[in-house]
N, CA, C and O atoms as a Maestro MAE file, in Angstrom:
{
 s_m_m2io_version
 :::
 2.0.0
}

f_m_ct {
 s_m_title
 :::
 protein
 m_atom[332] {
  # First column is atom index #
  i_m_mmod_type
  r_m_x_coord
  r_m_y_coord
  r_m_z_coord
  i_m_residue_number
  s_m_chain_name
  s_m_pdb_residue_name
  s_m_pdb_atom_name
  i_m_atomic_number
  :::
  1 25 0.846 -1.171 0.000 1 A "UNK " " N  " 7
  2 3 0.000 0.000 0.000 1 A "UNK " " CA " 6
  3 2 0.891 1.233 0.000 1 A "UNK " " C  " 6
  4 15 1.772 1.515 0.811 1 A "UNK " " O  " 8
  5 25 0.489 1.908 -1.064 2 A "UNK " " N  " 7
  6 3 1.548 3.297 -0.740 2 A "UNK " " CA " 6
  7 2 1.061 4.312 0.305 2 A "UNK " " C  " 6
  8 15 -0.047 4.781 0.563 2 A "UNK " " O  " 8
  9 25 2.373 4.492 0.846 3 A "UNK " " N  " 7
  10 3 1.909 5.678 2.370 3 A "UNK " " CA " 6
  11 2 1.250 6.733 1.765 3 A "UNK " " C  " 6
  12 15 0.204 7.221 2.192 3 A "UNK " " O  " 8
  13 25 1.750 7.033 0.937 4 A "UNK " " N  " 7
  14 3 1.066 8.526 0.050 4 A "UNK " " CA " 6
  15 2 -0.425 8.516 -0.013 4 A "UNK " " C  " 6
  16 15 -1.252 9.406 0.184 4 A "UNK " " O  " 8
  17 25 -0.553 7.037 -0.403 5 A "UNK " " N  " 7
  18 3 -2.429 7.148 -0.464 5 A "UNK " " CA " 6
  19 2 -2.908 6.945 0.886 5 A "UNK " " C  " 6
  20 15 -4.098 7.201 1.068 5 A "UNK " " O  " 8
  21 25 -2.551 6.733 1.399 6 A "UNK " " N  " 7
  22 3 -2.898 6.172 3.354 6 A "UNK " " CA " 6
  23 2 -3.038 8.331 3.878 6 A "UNK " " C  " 6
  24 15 -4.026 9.033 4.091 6 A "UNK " " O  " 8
  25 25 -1.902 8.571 3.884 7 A "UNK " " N  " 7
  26 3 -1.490 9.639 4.387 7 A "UNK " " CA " 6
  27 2 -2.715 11.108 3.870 7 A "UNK " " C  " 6
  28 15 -3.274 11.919 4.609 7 A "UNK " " O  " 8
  29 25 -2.786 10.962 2.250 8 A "UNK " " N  " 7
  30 3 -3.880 11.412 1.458 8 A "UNK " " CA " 6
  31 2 -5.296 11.575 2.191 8 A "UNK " " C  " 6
  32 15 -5.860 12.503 2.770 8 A "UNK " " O  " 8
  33 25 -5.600 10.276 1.903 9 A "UNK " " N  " 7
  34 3 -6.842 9.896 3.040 9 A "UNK " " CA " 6
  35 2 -6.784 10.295 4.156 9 A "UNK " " C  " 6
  36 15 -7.086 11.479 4.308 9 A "UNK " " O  " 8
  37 25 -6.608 9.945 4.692 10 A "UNK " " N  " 7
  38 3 -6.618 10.260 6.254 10 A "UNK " " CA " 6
  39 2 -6.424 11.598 6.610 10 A "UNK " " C  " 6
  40 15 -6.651 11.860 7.791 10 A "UNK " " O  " 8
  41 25 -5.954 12.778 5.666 11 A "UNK " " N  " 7
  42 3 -5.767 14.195 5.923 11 A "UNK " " CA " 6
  43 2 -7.071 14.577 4.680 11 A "UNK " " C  " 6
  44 15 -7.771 15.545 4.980 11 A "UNK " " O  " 8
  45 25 -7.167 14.369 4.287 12 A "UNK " " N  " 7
  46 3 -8.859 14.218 3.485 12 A "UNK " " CA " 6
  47 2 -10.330 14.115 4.378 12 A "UNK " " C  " 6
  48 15 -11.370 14.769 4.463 12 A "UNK " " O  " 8
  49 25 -9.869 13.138 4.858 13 A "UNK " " N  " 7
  50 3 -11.290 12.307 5.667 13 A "UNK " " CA " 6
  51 2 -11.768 11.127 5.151 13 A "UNK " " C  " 6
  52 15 -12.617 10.428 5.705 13 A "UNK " " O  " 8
  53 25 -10.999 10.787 3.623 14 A "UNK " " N  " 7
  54 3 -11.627 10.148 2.692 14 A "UNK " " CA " 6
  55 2 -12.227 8.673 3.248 14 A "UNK " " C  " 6
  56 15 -11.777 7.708 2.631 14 A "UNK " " O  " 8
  57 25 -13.027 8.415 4.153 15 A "UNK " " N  " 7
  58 3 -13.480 6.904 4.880 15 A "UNK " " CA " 6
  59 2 -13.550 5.581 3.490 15 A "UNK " " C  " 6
  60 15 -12.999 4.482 3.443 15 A "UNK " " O  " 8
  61 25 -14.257 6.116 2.716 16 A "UNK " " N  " 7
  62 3 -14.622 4.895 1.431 16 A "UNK " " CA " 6
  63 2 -13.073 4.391 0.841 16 A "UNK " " C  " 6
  64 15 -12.971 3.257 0.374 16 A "UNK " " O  " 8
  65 25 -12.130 5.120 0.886 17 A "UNK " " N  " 7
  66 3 -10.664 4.969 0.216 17 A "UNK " " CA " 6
  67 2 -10.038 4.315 1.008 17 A "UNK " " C  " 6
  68 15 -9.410 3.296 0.719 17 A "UNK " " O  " 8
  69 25 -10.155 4.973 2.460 18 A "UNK " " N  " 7
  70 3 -9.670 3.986 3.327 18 A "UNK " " CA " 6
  71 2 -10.017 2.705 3.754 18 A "UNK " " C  " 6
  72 15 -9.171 1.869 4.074 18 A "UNK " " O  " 8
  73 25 -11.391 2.482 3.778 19 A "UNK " " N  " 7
  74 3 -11.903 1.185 3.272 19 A "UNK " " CA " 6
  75 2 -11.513 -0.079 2.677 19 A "UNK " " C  " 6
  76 15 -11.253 -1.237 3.002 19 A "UNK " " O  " 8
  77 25 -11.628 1.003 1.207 20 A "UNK " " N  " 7
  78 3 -11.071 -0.101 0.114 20 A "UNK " " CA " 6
  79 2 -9.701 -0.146 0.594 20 A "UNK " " C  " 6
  80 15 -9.387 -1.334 0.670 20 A "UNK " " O  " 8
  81 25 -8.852 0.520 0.912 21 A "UNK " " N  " 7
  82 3 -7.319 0.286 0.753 21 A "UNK " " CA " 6
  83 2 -7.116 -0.770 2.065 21 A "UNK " " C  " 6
  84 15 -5.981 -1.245 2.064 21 A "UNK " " O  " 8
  85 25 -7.829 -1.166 3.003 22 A "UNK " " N  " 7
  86 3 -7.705 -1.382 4.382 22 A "UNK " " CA " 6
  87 2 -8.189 -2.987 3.909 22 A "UNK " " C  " 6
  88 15 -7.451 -3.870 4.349 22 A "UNK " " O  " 8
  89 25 -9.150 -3.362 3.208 23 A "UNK " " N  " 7
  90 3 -9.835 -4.691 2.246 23 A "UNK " " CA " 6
  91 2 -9.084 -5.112 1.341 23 A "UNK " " C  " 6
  92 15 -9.357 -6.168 0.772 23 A "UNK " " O  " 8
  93 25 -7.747 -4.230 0.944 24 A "UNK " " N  " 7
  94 3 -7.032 -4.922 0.165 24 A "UNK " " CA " 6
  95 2 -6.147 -5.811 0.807 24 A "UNK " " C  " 6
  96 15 -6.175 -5.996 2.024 24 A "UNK " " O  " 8
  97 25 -5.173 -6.501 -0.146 25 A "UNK " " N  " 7
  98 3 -4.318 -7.719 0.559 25 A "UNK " " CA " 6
  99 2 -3.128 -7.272 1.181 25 A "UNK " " C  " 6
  100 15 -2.539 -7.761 2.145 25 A "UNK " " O  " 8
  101 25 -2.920 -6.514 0.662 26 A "UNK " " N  " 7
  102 3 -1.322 -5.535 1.585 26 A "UNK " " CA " 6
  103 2 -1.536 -4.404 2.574 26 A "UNK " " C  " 6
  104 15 -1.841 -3.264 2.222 26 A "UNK " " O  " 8
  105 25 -1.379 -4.737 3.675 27 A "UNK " " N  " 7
  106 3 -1.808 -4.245 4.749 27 A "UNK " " CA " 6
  107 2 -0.702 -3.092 5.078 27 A "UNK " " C  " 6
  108 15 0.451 -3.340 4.728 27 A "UNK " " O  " 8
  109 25 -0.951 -1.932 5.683 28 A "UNK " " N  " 7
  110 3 0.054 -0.943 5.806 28 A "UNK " " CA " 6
  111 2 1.216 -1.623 7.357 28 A "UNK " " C  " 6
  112 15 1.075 -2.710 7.917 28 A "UNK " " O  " 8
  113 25 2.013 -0.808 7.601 29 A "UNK " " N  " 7
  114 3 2.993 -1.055 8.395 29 A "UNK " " CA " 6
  115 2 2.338 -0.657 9.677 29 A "UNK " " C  " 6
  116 15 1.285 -0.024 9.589 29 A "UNK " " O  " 8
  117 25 2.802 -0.932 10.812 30 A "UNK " " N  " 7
  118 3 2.733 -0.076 12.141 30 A "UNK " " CA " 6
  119 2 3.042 0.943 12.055 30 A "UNK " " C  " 6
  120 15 2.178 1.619 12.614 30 A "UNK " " O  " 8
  121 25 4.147 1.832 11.500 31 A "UNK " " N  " 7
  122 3 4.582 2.832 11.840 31 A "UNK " " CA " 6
  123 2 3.475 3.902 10.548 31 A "UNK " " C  " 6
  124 15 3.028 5.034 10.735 31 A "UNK " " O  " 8
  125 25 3.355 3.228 9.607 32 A "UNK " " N  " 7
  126 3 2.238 3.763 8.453 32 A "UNK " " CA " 6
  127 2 0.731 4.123 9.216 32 A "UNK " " C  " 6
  128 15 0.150 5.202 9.099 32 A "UNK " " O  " 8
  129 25 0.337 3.169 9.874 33 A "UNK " " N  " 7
  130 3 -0.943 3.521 10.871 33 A "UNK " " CA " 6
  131 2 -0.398 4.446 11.765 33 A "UNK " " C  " 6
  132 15 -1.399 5.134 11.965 33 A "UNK " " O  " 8
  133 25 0.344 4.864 12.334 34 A "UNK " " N  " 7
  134 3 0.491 5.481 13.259 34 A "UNK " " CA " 6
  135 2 0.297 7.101 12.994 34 A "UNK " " C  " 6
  136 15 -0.350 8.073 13.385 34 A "UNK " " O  " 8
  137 25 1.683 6.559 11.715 35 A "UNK " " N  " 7
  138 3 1.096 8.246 11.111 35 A "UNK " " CA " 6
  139 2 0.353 8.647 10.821 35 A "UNK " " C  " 6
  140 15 0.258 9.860 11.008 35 A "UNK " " O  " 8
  141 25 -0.534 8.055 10.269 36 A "UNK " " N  " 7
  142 3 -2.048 8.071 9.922 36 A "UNK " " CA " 6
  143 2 -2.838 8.506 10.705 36 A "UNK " " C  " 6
  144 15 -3.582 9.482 10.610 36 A "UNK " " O  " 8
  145 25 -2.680 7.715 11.589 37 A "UNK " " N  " 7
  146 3 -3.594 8.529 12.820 37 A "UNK " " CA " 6
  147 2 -3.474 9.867 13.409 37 A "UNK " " C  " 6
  148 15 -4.430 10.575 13.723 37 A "UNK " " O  " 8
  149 25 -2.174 10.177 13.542 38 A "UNK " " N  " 7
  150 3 -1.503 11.557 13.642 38 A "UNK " " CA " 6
  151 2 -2.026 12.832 13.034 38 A "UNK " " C  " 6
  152 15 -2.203 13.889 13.639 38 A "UNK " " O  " 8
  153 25 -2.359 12.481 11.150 39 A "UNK " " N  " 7
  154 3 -2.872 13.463 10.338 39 A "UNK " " CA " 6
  155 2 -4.386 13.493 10.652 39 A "UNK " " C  " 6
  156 15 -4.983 14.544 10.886 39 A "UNK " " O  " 8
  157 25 -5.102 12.000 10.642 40 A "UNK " " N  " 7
  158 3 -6.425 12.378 11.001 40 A "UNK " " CA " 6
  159 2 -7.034 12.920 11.859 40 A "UNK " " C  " 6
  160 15 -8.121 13.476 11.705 40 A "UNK " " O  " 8
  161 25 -6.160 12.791 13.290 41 A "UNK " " N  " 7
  162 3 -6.338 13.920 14.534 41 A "UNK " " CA " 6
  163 2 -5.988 15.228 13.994 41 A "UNK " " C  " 6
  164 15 -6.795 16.129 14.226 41 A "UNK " " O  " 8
  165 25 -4.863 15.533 13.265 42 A "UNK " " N  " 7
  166 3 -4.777 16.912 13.547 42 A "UNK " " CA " 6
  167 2 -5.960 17.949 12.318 42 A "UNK " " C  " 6
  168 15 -6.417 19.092 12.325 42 A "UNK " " O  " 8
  169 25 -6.038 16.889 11.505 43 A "UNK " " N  " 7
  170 3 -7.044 17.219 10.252 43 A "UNK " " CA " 6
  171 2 -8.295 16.951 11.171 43 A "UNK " " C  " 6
  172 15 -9.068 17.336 10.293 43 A "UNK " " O  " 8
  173 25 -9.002 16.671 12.030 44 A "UNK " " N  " 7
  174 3 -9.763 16.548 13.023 44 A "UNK " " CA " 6
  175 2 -10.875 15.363 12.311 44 A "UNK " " C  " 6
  176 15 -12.037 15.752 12.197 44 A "UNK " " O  " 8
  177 25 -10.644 14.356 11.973 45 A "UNK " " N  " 7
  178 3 -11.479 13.108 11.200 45 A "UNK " " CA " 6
  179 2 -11.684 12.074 11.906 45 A "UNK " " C  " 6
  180 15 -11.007 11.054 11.780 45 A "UNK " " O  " 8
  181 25 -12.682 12.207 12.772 46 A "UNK " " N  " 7
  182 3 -13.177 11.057 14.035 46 A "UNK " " CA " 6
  183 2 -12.993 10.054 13.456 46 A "UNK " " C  " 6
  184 15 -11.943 9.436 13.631 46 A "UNK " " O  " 8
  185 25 -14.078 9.554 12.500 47 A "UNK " " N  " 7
  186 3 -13.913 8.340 11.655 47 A "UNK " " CA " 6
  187 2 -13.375 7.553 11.245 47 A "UNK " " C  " 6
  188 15 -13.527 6.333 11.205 47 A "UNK " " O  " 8
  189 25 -12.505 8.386 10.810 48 A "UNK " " N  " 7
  190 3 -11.176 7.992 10.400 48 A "UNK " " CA " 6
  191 2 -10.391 7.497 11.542 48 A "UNK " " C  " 6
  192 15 -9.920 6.365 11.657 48 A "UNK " " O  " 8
  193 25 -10.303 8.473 12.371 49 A "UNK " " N  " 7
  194 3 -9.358 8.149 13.353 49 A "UNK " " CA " 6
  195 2 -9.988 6.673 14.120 49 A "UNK " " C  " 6
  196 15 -9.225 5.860 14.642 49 A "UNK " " O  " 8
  197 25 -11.244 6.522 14.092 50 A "UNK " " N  " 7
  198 3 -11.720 5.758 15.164 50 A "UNK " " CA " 6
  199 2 -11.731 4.013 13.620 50 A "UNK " " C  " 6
  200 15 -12.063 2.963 14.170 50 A "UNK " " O  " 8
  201 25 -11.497 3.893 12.451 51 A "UNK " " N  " 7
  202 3 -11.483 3.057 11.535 51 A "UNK " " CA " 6
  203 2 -9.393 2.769 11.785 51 A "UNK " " C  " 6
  204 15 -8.924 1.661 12.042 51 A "UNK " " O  " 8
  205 25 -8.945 3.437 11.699 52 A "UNK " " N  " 7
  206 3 -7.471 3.455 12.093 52 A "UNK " " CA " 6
  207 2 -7.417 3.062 13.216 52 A "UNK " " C  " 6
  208 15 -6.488 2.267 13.359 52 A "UNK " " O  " 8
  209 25 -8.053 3.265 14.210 53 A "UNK " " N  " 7
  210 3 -7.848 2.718 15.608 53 A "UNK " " CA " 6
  211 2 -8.720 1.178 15.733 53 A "UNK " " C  " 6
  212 15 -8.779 0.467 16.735 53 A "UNK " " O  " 8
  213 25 -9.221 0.983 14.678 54 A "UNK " " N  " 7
  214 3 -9.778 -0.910 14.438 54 A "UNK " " CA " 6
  215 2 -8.803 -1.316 13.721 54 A "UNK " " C  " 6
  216 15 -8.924 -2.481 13.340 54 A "UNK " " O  " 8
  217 25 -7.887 -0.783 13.403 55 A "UNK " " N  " 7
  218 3 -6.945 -1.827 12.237 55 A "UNK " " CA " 6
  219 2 -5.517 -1.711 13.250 55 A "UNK " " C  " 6
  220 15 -4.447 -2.085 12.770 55 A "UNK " " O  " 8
  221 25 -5.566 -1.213 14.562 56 A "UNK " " N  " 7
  222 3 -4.470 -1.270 14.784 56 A "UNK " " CA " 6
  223 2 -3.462 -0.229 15.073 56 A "UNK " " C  " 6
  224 15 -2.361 -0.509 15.548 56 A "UNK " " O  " 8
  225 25 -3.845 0.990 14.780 57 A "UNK " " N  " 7
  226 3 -3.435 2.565 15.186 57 A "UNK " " CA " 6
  227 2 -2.862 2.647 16.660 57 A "UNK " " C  " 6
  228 15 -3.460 2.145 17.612 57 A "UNK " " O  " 8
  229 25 -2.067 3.088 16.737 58 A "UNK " " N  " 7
  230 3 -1.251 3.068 18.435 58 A "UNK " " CA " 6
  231 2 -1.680 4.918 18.678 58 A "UNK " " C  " 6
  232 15 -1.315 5.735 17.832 58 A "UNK " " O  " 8
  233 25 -2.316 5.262 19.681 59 A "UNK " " N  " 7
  234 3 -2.619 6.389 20.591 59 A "UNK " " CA " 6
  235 2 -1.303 6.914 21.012 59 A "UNK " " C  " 6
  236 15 -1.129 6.715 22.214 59 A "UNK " " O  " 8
  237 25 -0.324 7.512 20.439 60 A "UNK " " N  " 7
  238 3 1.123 7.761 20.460 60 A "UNK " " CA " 6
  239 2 0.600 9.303 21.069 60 A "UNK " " C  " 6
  240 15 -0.438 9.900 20.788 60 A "UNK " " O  " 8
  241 25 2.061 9.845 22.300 61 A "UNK " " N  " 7
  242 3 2.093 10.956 23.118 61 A "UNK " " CA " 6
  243 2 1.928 11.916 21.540 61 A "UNK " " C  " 6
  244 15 1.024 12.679 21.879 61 A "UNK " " O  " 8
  245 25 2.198 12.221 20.374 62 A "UNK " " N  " 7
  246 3 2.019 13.235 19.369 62 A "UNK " " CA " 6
  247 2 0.436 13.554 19.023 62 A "UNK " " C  " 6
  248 15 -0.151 14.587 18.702 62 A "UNK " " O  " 8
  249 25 -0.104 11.791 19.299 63 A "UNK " " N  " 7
  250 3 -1.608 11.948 19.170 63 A "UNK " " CA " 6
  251 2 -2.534 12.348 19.121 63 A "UNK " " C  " 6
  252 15 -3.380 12.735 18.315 63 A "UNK " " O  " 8
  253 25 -2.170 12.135 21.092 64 A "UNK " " N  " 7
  254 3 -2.414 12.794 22.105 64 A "UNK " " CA " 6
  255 2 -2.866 14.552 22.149 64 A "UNK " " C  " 6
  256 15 -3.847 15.294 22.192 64 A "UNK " " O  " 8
  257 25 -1.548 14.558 22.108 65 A "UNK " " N  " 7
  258 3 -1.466 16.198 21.921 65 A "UNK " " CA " 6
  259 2 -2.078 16.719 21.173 65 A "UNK " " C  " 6
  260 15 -2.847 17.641 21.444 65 A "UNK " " O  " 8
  261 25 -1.849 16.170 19.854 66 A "UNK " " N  " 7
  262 3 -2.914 16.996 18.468 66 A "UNK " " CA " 6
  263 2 -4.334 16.813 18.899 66 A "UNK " " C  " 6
  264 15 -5.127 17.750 18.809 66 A "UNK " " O  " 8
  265 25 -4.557 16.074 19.193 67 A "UNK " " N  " 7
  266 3 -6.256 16.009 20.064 67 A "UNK " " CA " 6
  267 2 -6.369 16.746 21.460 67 A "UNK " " C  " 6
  268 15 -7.394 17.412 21.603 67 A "UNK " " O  " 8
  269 25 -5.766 16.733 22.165 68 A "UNK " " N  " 7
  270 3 -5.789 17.773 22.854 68 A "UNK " " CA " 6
  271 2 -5.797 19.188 22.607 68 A "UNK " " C  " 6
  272 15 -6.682 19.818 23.185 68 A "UNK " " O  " 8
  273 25 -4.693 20.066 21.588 69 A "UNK " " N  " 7
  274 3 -4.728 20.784 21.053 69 A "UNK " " CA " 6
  275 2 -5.963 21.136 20.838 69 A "UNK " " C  " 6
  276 15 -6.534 21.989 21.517 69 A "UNK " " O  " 8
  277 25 -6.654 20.322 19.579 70 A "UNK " " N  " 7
  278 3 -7.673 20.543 19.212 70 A "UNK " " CA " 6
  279 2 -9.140 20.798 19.623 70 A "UNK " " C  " 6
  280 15 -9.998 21.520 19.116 70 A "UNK " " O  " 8
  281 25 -9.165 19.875 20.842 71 A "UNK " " N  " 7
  282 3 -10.611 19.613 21.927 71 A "UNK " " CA " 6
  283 2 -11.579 19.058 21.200 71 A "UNK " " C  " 6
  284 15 -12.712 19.539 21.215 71 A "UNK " " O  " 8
  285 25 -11.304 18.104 20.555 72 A "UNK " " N  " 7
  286 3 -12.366 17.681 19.913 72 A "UNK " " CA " 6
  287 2 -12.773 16.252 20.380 72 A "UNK " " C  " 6
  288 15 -12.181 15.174 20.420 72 A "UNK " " O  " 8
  289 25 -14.268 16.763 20.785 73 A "UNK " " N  " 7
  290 3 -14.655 15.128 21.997 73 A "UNK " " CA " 6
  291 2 -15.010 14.460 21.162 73 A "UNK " " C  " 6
  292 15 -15.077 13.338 21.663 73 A "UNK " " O  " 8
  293 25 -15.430 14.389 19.700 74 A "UNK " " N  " 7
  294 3 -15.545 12.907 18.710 74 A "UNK " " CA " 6
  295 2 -14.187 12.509 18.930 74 A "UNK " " C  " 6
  296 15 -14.227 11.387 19.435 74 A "UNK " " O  " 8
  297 25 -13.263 12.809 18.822 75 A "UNK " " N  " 7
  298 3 -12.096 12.151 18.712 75 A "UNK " " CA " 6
  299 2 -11.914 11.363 20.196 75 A "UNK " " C  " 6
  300 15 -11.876 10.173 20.508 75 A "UNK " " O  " 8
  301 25 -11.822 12.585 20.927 76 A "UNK " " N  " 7
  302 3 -11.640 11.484 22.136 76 A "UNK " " CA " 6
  303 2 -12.758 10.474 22.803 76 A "UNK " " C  " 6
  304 15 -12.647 9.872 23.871 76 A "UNK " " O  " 8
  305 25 -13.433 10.459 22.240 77 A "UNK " " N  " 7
  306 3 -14.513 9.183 22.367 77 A "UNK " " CA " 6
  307 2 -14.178 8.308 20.975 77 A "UNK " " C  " 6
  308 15 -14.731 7.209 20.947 77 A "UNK " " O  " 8
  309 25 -13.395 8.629 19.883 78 A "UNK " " N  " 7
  310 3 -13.518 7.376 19.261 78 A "UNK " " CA " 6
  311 2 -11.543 6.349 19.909 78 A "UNK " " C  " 6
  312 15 -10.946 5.335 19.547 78 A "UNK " " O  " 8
  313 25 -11.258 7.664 21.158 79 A "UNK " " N  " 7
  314 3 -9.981 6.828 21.503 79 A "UNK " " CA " 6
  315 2 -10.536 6.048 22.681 79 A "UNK " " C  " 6
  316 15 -10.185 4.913 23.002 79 A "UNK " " O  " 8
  317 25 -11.788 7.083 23.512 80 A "UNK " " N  " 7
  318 3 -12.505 5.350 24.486 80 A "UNK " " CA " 6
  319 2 -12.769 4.387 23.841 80 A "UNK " " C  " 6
  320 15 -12.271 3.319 24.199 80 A "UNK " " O  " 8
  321 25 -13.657 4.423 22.648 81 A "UNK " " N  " 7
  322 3 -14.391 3.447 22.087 81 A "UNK " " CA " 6
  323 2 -13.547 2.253 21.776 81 A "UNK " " C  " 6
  324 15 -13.990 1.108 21.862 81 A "UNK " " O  " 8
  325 25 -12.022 2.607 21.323 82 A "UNK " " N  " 7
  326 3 -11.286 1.961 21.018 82 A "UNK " " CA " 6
  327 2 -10.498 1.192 21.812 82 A "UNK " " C  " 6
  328 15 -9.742 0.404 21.245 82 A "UNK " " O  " 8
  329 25 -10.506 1.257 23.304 83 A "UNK " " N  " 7
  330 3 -9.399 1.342 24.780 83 A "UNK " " CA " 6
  331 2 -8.087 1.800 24.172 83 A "UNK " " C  " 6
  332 15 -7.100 1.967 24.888 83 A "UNK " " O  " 8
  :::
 }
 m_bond[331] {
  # First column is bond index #
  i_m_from
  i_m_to
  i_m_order
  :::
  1 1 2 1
  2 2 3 1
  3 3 4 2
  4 3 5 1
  5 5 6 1
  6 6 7 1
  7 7 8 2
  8 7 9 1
  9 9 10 1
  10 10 11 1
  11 11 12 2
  12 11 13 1
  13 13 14 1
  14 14 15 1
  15 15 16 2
  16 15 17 1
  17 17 18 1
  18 18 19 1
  19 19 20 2
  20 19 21 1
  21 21 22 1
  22 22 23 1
  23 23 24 2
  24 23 25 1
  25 25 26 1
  26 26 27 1
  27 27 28 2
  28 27 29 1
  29 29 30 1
  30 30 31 1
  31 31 32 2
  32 31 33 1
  33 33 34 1
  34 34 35 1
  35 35 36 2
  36 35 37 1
  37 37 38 1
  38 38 39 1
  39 39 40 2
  40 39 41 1
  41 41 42 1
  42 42 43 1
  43 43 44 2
  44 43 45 1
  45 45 46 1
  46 46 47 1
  47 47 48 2
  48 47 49 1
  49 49 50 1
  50 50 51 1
  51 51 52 2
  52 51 53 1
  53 53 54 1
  54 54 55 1
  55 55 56 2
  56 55 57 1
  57 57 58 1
  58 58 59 1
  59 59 60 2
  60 59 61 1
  61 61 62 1
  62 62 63 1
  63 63 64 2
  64 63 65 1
  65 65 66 1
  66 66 67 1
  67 67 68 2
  68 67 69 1
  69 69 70 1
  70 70 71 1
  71 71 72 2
  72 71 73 1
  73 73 74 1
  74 74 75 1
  75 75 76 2
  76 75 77 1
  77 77 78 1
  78 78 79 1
  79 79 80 2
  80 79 81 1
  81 81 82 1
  82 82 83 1
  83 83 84 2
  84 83 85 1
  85 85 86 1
  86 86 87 1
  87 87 88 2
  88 87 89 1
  89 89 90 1
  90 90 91 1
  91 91 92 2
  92 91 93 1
  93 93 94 1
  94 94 95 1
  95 95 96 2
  96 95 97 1
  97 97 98 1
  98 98 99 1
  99 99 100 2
  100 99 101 1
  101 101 102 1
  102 102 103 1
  103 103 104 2
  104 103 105 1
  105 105 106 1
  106 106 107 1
  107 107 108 2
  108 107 109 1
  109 109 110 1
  110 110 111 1
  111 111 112 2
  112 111 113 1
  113 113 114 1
  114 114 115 1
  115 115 116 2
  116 115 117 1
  117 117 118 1
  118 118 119 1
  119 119 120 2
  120 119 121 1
  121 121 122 1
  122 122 123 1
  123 123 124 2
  124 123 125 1
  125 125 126 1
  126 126 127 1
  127 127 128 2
  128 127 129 1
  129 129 130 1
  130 130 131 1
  131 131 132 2
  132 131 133 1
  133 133 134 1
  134 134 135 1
  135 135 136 2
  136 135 137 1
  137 137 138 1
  138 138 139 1
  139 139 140 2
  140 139 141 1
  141 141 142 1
  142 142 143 1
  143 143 144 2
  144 143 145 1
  145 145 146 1
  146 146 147 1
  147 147 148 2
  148 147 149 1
  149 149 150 1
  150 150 151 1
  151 151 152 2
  152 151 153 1
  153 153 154 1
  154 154 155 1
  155 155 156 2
  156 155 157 1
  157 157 158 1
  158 158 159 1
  159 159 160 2
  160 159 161 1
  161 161 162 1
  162 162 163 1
  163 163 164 2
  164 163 165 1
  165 165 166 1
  166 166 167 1
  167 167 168 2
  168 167 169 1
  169 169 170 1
  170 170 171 1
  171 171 172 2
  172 171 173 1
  173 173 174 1
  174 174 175 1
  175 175 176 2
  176 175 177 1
  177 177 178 1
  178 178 179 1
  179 179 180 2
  180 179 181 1
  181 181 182 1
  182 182 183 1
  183 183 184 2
  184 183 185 1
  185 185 186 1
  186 186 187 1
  187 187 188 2
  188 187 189 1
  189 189 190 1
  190 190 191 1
  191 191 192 2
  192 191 193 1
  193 193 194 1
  194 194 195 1
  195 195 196 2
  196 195 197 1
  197 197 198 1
  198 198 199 1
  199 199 200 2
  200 199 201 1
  201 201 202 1
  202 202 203 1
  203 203 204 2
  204 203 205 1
  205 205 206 1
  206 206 207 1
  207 207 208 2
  208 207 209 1
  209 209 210 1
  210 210 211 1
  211 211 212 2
  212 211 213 1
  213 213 214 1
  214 214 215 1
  215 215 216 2
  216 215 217 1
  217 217 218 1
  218 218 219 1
  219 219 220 2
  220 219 221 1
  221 221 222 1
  222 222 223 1
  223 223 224 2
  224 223 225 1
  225 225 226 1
  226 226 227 1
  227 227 228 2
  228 227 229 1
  229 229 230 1
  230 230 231 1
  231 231 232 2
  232 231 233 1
  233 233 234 1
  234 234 235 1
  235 235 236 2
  236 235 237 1
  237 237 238 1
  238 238 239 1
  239 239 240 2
  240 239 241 1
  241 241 242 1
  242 242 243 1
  243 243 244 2
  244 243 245 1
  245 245 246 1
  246 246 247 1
  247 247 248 2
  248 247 249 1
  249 249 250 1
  250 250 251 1
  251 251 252 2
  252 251 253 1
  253 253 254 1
  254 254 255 1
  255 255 256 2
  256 255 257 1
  257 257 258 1
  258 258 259 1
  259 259 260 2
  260 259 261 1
  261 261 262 1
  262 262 263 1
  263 263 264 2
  264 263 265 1
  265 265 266 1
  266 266 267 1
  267 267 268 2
  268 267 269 1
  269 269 270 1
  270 270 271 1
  271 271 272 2
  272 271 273 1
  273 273 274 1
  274 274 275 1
  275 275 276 2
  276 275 277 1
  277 277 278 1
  278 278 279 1
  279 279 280 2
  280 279 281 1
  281 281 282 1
  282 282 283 1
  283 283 284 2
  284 283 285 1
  285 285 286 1
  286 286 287 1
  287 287 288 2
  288 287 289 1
  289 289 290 1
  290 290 291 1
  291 291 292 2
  292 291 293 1
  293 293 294 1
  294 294 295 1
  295 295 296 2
  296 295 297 1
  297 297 298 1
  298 298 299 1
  299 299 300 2
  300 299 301 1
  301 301 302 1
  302 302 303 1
  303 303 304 2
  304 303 305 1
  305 305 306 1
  306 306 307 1
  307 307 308 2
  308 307 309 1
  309 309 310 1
  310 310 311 1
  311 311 312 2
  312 311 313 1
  313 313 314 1
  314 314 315 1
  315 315 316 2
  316 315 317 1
  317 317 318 1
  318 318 319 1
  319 319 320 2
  320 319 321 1
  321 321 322 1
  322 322 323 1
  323 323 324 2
  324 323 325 1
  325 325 326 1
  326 326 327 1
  327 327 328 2
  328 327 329 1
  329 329 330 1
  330 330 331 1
  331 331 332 2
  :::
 }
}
């Protein structure tokens, strides 16, 4: 999977892309989800963030912060939803 399209998405919001790319057979890296999650917090994309956090997304201290920063309680309810 290229990071470029992961990274795209996820600073988009694009959920249906991420989807399909997430249903395909090549699964992204750990460190590829991570970042991912990073842009969709700071791009503020619950959905996203909370579909990244079912495939495996790590709640990293940068995360954190960008959601904090931000105050946005979809996000931090899709990081309960997720433990």
């Amino acid at each position: 999977m290229p990071s470029e399209d992961l990274a795209t998405f996820c600073s988009n919001g694009d959920l249906d892309q991420l989807q399909d790319l997430f249903s395909s057979k090549q699964k992204p890296s750990q460190d590829e989800l991570d970042k991912a999650l990073q842009m969709a917090v700071q791009a503020g994309h619950a959905k996203v963030v909370g579909l990244l956090l079912s495939q495996g997304a790590h709640i990293t201290f940068m995360v954190l912060h960008h959601a904090i920063y931000r105050r946005d309680t979809a996000i931090f309810q899709e990081f309960l939803d997720h433990g």
